[in-house]
PLY file of the C-alpha trace (Angstrom):
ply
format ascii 1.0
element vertex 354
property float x
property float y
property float z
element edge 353
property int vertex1
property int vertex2
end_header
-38.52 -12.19 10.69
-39.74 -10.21 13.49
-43.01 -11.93 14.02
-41.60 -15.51 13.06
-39.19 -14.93 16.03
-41.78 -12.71 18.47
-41.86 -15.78 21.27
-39.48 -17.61 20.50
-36.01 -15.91 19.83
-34.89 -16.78 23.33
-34.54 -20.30 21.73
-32.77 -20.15 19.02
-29.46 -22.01 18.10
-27.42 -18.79 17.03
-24.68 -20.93 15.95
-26.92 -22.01 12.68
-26.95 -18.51 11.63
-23.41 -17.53 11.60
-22.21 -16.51 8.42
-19.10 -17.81 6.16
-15.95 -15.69 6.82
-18.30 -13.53 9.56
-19.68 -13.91 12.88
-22.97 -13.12 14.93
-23.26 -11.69 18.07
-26.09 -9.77 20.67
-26.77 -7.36 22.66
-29.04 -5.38 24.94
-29.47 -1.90 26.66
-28.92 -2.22 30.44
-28.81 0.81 32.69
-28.38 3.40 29.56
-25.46 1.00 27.90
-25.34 -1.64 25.31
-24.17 -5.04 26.36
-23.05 -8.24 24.59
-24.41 -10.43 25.26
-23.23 -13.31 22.73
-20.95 -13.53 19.82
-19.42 -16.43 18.13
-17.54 -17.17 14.89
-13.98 -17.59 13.71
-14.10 -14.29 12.37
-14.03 -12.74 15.85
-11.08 -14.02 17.23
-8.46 -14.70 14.38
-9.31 -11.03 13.13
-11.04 -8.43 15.47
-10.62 -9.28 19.17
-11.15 -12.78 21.52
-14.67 -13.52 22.32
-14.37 -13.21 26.21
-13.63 -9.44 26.08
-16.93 -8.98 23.68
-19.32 -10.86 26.07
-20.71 -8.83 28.96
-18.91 -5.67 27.63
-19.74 -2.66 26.25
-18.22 -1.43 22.39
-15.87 1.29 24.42
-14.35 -1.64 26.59
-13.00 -3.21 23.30
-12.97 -0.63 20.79
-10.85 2.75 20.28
-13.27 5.52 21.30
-13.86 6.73 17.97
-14.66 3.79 16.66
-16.93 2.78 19.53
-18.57 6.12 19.11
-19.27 5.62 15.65
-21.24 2.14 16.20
-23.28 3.44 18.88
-25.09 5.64 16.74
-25.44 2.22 14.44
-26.33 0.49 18.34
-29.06 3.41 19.20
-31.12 2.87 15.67
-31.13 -0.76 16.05
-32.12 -0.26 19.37
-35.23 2.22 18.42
-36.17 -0.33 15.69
-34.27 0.18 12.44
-32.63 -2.66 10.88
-29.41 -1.46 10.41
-26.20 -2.01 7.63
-23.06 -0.63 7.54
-19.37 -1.21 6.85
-16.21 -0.91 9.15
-12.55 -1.35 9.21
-10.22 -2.77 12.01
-6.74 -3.14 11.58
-6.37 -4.15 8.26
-10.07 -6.23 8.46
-12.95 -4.60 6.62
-16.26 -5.97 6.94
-20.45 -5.07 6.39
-22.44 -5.86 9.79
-26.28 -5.48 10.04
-28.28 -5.12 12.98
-31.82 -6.49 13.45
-33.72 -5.87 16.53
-35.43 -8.44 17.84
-39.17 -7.34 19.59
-42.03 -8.59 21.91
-44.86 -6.47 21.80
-43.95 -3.61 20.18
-41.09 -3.58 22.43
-37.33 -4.30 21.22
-35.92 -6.91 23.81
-32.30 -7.71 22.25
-30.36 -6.49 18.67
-28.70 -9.52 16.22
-25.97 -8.45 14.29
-24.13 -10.33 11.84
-20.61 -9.61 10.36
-19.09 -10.70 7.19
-15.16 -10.37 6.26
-15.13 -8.53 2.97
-11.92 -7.40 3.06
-10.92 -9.42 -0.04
-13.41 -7.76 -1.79
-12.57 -4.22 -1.26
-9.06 -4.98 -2.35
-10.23 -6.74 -5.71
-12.33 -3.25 -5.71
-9.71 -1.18 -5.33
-7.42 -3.18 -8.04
-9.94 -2.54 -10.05
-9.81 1.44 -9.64
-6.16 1.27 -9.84
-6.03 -0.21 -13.25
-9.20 2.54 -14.22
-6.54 4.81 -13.43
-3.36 3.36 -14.89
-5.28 3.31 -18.01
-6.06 7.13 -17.79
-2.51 7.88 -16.73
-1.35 5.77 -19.55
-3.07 7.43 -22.51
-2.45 11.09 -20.61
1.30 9.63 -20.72
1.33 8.72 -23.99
0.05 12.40 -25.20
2.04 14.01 -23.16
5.68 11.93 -24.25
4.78 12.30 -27.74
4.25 16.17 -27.42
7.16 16.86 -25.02
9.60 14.98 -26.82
10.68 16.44 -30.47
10.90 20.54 -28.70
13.03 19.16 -26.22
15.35 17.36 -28.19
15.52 20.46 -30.23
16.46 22.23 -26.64
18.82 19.80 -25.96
20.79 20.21 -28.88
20.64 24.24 -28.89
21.81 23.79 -25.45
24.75 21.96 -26.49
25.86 24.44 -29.46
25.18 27.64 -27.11
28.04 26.19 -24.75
30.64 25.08 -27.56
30.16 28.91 -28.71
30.41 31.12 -25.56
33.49 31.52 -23.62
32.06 33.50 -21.15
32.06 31.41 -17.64
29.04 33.70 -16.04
27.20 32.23 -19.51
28.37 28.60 -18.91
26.98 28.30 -15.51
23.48 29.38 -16.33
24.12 27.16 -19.22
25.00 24.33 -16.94
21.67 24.91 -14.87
19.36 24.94 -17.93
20.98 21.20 -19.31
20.26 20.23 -15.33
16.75 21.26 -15.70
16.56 20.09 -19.31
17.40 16.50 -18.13
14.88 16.64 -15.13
12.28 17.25 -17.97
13.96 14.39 -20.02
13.32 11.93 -16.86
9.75 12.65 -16.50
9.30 12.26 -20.12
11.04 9.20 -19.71
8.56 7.82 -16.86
6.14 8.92 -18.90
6.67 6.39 -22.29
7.23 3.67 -19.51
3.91 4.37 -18.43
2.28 4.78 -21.67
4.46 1.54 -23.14
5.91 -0.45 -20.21
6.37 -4.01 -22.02
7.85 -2.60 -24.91
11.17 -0.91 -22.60
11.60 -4.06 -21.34
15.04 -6.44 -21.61
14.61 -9.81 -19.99
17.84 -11.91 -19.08
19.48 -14.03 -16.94
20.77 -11.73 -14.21
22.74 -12.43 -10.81
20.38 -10.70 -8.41
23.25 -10.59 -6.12
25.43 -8.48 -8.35
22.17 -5.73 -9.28
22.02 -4.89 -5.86
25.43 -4.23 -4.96
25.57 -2.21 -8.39
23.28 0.16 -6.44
24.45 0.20 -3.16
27.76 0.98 -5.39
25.75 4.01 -6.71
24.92 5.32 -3.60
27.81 5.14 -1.48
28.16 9.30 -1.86
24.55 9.91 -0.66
24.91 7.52 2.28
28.12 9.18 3.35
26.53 12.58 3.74
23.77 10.96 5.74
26.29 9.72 7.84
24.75 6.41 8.00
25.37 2.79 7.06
23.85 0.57 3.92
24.71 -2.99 4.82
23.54 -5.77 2.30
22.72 -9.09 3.57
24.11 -11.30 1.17
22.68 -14.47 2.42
22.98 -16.37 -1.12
23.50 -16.51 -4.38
20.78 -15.97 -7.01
19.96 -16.08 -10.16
17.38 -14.91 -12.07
15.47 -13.57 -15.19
14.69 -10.12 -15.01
15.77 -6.57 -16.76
18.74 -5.84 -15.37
17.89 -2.25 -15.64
14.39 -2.00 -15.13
14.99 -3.94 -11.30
18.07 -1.85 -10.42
15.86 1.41 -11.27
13.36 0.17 -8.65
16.10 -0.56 -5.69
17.59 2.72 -6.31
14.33 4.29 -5.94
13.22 2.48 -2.77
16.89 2.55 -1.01
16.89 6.68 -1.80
13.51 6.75 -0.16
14.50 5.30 2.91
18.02 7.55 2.78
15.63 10.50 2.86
13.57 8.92 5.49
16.73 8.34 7.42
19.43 10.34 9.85
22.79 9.67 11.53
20.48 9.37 14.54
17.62 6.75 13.38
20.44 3.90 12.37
21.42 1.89 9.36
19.17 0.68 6.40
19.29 -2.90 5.84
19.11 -4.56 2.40
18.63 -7.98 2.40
18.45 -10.89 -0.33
16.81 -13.96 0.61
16.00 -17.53 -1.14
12.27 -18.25 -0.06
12.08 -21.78 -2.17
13.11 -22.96 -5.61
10.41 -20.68 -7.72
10.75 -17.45 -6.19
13.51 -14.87 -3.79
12.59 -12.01 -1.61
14.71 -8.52 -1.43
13.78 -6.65 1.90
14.55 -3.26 2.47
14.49 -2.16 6.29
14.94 1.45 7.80
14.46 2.86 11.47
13.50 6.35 9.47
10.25 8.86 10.12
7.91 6.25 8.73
4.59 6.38 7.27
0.94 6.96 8.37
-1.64 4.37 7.97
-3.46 7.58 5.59
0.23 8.01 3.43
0.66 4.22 3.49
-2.84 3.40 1.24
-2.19 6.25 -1.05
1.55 5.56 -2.18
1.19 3.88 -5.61
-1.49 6.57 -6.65
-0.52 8.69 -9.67
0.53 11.96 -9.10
0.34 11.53 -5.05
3.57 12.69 -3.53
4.94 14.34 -0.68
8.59 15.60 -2.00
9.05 19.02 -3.03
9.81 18.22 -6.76
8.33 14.64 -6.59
5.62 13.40 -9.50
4.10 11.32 -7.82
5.00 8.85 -10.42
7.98 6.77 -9.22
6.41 4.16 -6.71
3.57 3.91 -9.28
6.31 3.03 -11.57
8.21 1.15 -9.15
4.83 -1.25 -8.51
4.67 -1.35 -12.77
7.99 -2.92 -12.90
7.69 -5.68 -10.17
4.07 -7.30 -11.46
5.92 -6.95 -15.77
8.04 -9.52 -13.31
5.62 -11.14 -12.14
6.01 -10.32 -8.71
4.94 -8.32 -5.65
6.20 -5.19 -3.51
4.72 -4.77 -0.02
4.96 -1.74 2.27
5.08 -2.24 5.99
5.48 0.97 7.87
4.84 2.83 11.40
5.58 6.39 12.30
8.78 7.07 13.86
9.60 3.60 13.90
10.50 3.10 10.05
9.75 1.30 6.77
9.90 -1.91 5.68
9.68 -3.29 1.62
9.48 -6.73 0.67
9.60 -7.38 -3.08
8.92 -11.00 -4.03
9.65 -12.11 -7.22
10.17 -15.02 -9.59
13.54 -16.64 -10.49
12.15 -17.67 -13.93
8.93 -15.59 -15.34
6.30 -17.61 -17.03
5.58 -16.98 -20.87
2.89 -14.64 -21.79
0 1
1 2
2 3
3 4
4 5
5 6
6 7
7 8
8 9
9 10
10 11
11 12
12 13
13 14
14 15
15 16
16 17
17 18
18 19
19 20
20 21
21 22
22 23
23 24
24 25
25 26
26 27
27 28
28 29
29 30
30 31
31 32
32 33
33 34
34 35
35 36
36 37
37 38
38 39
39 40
40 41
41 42
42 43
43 44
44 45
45 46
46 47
47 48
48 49
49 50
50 51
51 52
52 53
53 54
54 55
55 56
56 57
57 58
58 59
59 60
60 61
61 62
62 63
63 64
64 65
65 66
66 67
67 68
68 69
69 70
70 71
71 72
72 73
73 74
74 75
75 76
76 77
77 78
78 79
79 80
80 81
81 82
82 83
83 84
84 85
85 86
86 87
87 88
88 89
89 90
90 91
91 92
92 93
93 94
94 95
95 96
96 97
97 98
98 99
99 100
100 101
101 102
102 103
103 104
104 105
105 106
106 107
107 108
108 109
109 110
110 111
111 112
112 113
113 114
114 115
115 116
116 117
117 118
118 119
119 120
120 121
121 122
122 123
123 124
124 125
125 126
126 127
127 128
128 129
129 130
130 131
131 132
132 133
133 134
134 135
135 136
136 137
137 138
138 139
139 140
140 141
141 142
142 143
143 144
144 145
145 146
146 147
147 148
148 149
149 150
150 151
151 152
152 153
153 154
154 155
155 156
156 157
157 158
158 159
159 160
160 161
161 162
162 163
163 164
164 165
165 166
166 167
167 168
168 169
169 170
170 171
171 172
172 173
173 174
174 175
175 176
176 177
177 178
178 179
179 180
180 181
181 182
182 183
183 184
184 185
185 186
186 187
187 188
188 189
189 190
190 191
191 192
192 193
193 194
194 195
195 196
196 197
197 198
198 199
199 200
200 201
201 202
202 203
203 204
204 205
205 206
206 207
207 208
208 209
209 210
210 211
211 212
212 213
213 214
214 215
215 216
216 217
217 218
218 219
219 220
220 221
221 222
222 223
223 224
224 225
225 226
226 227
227 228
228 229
229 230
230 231
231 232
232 233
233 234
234 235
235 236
236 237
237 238
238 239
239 240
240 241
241 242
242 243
243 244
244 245
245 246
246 247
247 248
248 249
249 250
250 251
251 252
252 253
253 254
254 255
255 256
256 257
257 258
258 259
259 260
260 261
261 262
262 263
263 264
264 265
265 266
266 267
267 268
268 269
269 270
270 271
271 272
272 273
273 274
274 275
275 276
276 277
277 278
278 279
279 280
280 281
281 282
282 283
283 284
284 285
285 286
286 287
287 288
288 289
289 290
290 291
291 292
292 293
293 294
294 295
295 296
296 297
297 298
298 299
299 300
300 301
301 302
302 303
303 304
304 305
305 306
306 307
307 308
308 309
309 310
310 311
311 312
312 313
313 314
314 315
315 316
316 317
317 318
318 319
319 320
320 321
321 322
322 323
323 324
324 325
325 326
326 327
327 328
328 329
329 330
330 331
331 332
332 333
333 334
334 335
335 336
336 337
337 338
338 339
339 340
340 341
341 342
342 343
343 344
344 345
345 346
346 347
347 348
348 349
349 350
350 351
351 352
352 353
């Protein structure tokens, strides 16, 4: 490639070599800094940044320092010679770029780089480590349940003949906090057979959608009082759809007492909302003006075990996520740091057959 291009590079049509879902772009060292001096490609503009503040600029007129830092060692290889590959992220755009310097007698006179948009296949990779992991977390689940289960039932009922028996109220309290612990147990146990056996728990009927929700916001009205905010539900229409009942309200609890705990008189209400998107599918949206999340917290919420509560497991958004796609559906987190949270759940009004 070098030699092919040694006299000629000056001539070539760029625009020939600019990749699928990428774009290619050049640049030089002028007075100790690297300059573009060309880029095209759709890439650039609908994802990264317009083309006119790439040309005749420098990677820290564009670029957040660290990043810009980063690519200049990339920049400084090319420039001594190396043909150069390596990946990078902007926004929510990850791509591979390589760098090939172009020379004239034993001299580099300009760097090529090309860019491709891989960002669909990192997420496919990523799926794919998520369900590597479900799978582990499954059969751990599974173990776990199955050993957990038959001692504390046997607890449970002790528990319950202990407290018929003694009259002695100093007894009955600590009583009262082992059956409170004893149930905690019983829940994660419970998470745990959903995990290991998710299709298996699950009830599929006709359902208002409409009525589930306000079930919950029902449920919560004594937590939202002590926040001393408001939970208003945007009741926009009326819909119906197939789904367990139970399994749905379990996940809309769990997201609406997230954003409570996200939440203060100060930050403002939460905002449910129910909304008909077409004839196949409806979207819930839950909105709150809490602490929000980092970009960091925001990739690593449906990871097992991954939690930042005191006595969290790290299991219920996991489980949360489980629920929505057994409905054929989606949940989507869209958050900023002291700004708040947004979820959108999308889901199906009738599910297709397995």
């Amino acid at each position: 490639m070098k030699n092919k291009d040694l006299h000629n590079f000056d001539t070539l049509d760029y625009r020939e070599l600019i990749p699928r879902n990428g774009f290619i772009f050049k640049f030089r060292k002028k007075d100790n800094r690297f300059v573009h001096t060309f880029v095209e490609g759709s890439f650039i503009t609908d994802a990264i940044t317009p083309s006119s503040t790439v040309v005749g600029h420098t990677l820290e007129d564009f670029l957040p320092q660290k990043q810009a830092l980063e690519k200049l060692t990339y920049y400084e290889r090319a420039w001594n010679g190396e043909s150069v590959t390596y990946e990078g992220q902007i926004d929510d755009v990850q791509y591979v770029a390589s760098l090939n310097p172009m020379m004239r007698d034993g001299q580099v006179m300009e760097v090529i780089g090309t860019a491709i948009d891989i960002s669909d296949q990192k997420r496919s990779e990523t799926k794919i480590q998520e369900l590597e992991k479900l799978s582990v977390v499954s059969e751990l689940a599974a173990g776990i349940a199955h050993e957990i289960r038959n001692p504390l039932t046997s607890l449970f009922g002790f528990t319950q003949v202990i407290k018929e028996h003694v009259k002695d109220d100093s007894i009955q309290d600590y009583l009262d906090i082992m059956r409170n612990e004893l149930d905690r147990i019983d829940d994660i146990v419970n998470k745990f057979m959903f995990i290991a056996q998710p299709d298996k728990t699950m009830n599929i009927s006709e359902c208002s959608i409409n009525s589930i929700i306000a079930s919950v916001i029902k449920s919560l009205e004594s937590q939202v009082a002590i926040k001393g905010i408001k939970l208003n539900f945007h009741n926009q229409t009326m819909i119906t759809a197939e789904c367990d009942q139970s399994l749905i309200a379990k996940v809309l609890k769990n997201l609406i007492q997230n954003a409570l705990e996200a939440t203060n008189e100060n930050s403002g209400d939460i905002e449910v909302s129910l909304k008909d998107i077409n004839q196949q599918h409806y979207l819930i949206q839950i909105t709150d003006k809490g602490s929000g999340m980092t970009k960091e917290r925001l990739k690593r919420l449906f990871e097992p075990f991954y939690t930042t509560k005191e006595k969290g497991t790290g299991l219920g958004l996991m489980i949360d996520r489980r629920i929505i796609e057994l409905h054929q559906g989606i949940i989507d987190f869209k958050s900023e740091v002291g700004k708040g949270t947004e979820v959108n759940i999308t889901l199906p009004k009738v599910l297709k057959p397995k």
